[in-house]
Structure formats: C-alpha cells, structure tokens
C-alpha positions in Angstrom: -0.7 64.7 0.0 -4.8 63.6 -0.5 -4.0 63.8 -4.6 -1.1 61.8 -4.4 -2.5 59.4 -2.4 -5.7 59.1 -4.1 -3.6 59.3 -7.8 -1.9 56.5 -6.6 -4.8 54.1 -5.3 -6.7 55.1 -8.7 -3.3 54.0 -10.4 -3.0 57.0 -12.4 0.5 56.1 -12.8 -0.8 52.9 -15.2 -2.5 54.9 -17.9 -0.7 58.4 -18.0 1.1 59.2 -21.1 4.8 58.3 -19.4 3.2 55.6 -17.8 5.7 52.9 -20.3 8.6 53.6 -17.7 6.2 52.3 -14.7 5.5 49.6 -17.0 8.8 47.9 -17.5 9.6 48.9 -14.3 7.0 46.7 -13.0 7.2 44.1 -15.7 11.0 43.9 -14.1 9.9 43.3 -11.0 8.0 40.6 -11.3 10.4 38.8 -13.5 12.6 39.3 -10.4 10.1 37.8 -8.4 9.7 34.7 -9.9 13.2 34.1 -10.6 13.4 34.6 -6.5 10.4 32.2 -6.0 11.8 29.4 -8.2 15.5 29.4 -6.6 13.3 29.2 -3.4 11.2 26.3 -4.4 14.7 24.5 -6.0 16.5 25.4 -2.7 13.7 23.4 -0.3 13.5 20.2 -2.8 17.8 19.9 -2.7 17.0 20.3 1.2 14.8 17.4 1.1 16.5 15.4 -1.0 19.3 15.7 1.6 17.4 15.1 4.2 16.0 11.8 2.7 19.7 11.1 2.0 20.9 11.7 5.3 18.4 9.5 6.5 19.1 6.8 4.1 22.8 6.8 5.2 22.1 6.7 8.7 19.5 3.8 8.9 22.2 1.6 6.1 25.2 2.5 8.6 22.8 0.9 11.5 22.3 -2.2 9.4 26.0 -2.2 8.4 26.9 -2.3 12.3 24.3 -4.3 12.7 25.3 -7.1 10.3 28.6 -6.7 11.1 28.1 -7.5 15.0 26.1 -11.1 13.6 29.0 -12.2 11.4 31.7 -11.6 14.6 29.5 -13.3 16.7 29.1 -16.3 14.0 32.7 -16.5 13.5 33.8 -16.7 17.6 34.7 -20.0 18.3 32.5 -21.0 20.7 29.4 -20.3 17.9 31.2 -22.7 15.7 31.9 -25.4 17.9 28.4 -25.7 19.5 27.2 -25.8 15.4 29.6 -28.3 14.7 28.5 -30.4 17.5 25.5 -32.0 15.8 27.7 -33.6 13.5 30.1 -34.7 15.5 32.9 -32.3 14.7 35.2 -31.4 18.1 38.1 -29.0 18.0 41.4 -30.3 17.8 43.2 -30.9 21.5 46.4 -30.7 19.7 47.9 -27.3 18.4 48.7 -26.7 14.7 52.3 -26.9 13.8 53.7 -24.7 11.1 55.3 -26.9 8.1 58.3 -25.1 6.5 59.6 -26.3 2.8 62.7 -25.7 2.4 64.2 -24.6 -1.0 66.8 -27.0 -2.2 69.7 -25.8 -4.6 70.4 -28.2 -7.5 
C-alpha cells in the first residue's frame, strides 16, 4: 500500500515505459474539461443576456402602461374642453345628428 502510494505521488505512472496509455488518457481529460468549462462560461453569459432582456421588457412594458394612461387621460373630455377654453372653443349643447345619403336609381 506505502509503494503504491508513494509510486503514485512520485508519478511513476508519467515516465514508465507504458506510461503513453496514462498519457492520452489524461490528455483526454482535460480536453473534456475545457469543453465542460466553456459550455459553462457560454451558459452564464445566455443567462445574463436574458436577464438584461427580461429586464429591458419589464421596465418598456411600465413605460407602455405608462404612456398609455397619459394619452386616455389627454383624450377624456373634460382634458380637452378645459384646453380648448383659452381659445374660446365650448362644446356643442346640441347633439350630433347622423346624415344618411340615400342612393337614388336612375
């Protein structure tokens, strides 16, 4: 158990004549590892992008609602006829009628 243990922290297993099987064996495994440290690091920057983007979406749909809110209020009635009163403009007292033109046949 002592050899093995001391064979291996020597790293006998680098330099013995079969050691070309350890070799590609390792060589493997770190090729493995940085294909598994890349995905990771490609993985967190589509997570922050998203995040960004989520947060970009959320603070346009607040000024959508937003700006949405103004223009009802600017189109109520009431808005437009106290704007219209410094020029002298007053609503009609009188309803509209609805005109119908009738088709005639020649």
């Amino acid at each position: 158990m002592k050899k093995s243990l001391y064979s291996l922290l020597k790293t006998k297993f680098l330099v013995s004549d079969d050691s070309f099987k350890n070799w590609k064996l390792i060589i493997f495994l770190i090729f493995l590892s940085m294909i598994m440290i890349a995905n990771n690091h490609q993985y967190d920057a589509k997570n922050y992008k998203i995040t960004a983007l989520t947060n970009q979406v959320k603070e346009l749909r607040s000024k959508f609602v937003d700006t949405r809110s103004d223009l009802m209020q600017l189109k109520m009635e009431s808005t437009i006829t106290t704007k219209m009163q410094s020029r002298n403009i007053k609503p009609s007292e009188v309803s509209p009628k609805k005109i119908k033109v009738l088709k005639t046949i020649e």
